[in-house]
C-alpha positions in Angstrom: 3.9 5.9 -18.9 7.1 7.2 -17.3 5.6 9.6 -14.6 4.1 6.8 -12.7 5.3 5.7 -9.4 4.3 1.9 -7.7 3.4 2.4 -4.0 3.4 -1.1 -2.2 0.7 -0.6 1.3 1.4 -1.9 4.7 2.9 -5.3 3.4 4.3 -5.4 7.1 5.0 -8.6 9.2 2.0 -7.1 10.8 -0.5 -7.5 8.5 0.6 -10.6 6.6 1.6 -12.7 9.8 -1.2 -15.2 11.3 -0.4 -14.6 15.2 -1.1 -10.9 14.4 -4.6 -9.5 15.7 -4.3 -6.8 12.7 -3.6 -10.4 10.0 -5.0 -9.9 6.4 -6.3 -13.5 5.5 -5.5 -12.7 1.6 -1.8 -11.2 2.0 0.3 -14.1 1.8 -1.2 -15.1 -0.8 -0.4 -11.8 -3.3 3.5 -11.5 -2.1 4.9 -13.0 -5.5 2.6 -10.5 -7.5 4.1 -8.0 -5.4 7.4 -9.0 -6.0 6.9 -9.2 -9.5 5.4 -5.2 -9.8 8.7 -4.8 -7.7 10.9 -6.0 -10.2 8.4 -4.3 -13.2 8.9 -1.0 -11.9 12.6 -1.3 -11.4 13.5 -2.3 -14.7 11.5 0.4 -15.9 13.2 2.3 -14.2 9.9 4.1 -12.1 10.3 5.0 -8.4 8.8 2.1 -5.8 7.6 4.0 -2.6 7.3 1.3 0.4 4.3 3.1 2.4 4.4 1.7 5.9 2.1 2.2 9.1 3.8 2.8 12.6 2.5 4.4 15.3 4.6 5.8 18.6 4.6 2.9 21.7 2.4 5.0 24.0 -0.1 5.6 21.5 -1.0 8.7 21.2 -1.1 8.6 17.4 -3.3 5.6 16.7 -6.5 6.4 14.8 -10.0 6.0 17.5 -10.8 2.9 15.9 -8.1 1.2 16.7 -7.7 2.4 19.7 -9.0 -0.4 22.0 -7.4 -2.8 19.5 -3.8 -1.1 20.3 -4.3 -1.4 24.2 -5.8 -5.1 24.2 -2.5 -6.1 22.9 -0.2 -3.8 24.5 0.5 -1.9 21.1 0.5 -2.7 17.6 2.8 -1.3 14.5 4.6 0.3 17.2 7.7 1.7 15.9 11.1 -0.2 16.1 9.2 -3.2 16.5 8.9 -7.0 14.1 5.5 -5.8 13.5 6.4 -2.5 11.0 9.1 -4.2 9.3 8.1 -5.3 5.5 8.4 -9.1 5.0 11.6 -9.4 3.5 10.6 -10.5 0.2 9.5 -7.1 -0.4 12.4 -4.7 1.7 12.9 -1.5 -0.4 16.2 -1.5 -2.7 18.9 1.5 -1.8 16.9 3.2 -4.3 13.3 2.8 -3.3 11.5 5.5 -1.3 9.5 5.1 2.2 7.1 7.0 3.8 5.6 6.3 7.4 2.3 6.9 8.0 -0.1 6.7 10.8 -3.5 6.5 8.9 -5.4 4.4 6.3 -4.2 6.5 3.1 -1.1 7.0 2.6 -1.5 10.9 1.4 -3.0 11.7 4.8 -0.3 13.9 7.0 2.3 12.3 5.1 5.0 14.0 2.8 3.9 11.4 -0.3 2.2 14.3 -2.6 5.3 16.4 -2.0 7.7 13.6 -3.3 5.1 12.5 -5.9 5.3 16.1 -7.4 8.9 16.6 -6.7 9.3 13.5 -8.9 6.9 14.7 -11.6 4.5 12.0 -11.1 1.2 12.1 -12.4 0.0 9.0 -12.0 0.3 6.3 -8.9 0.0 2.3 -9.0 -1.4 0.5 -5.8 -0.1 -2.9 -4.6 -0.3 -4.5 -0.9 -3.1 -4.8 1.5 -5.6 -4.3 2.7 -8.2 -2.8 -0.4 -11.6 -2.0 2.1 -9.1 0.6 3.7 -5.4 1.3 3.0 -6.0 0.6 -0.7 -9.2 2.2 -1.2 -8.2 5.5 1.1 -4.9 5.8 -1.0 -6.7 5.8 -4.0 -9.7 7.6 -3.6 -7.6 10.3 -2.4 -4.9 9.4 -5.4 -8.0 10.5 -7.7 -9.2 13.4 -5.6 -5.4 15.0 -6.0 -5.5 14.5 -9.5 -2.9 11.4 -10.2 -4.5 8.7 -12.7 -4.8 6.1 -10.2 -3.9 2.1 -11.1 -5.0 -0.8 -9.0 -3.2 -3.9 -9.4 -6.1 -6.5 -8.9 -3.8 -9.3 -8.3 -1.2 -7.6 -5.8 -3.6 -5.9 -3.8 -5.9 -7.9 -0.7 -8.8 -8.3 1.7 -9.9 -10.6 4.6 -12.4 -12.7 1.5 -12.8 -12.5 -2.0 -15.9 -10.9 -1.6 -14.5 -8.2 0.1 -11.7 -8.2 -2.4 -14.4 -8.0 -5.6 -16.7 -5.5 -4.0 -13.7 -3.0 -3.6 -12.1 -3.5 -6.9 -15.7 -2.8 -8.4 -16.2 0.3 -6.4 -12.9 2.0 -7.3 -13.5 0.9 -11.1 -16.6 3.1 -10.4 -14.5 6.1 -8.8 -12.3 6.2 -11.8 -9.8 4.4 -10.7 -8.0 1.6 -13.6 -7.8 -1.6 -12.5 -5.3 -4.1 -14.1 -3.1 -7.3 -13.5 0.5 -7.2 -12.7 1.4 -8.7 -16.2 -0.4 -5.6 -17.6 2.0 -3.6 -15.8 5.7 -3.5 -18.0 3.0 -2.4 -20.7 2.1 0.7 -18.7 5.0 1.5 -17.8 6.8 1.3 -21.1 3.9 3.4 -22.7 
């Protein structure tokens, strides 16, 4: 499937570091996954969009649930700052696209769609963290703009297991495929 393009979510030093108030228990644990869709996606040649979350340092654009969060520690993802950079197992090639946003999906007041359809993509492929909310808002509204929407199971994670599970399930039920990064190559050389 050559019109298919692997976003990797928020796989920041801010979500995947412990002294971080916004840490995701299960993302250290799905980096060589990610890594390996990475490296799957360049050899077949797809386009890797790194989706990242940062937000301006006085805060004016951080979402009202996090607001109390982002002045308790004096800012978080703030632009220019450790926290937004990507771990750098996982820094985008020359190649590789990125898109900033400042919300749970990546769609939402972002230019992704317009580079998805400049690129004649019709379908996306999810990796990173964290599935309850960047995930799960990517690819519910993935599905509601029409791109055939892939989960990768094993490069995607939550605070538990349970959490992890429960999300995976409910996508499954929203139409959204869920597969493993070894099915992967196979996907993308369909």
């Amino acid at each position: 499937m050559r019109n298919v393009a692997l976003l990797i979510v928020d796989m920041q030093e801010g979500f995947l570091m412990p002294s971080s108030p916004l840490y995701v228990a299960g993302g250290p644990t799905i980096v060589p996954a990610v890594e390996r869709a990475i490296h799957a996606a360049h050899s077949a040649e797809i386009p890797v969009v790194h989706v990242i979350r940062a937000h301006r340092s006085n805060g004016i654009d951080i979402d009202v649930s996090r607001q109390d969060l982002f002045a308790a520690h004096g800012g978080v993802l703030v632009k220019d700052t450790p926290d937004v950079r990507e771990i750098a197992e996982l820094r985008p090639s020359s190649d590789d696209l990125v898109v900033t946003k400042t919300r749970w999906s990546a769609f939402f007041a972002t230019e992704l769609d317009l580079l998805l359809r400049r690129l004649h993509i019709h379908g996306i492929v999810l990796a990173g963290v964290q599935t309850p909310n960047c995930i799960r808002a990517t690819a519910v509204d993935g599905l509601s703009l029409d791109y055939e929407t892939f989960v990768l199971a094993d490069a995607t994670a939550s605070q538990t297991t349970l959490i992890q599970e429960s999300n995976l399930a409910d996508l499954a039920a929203m139409g959204a495929r869920i597969i493993s990064v070894d099915q992967l190559p196979e996907l993308l050389s369909a």
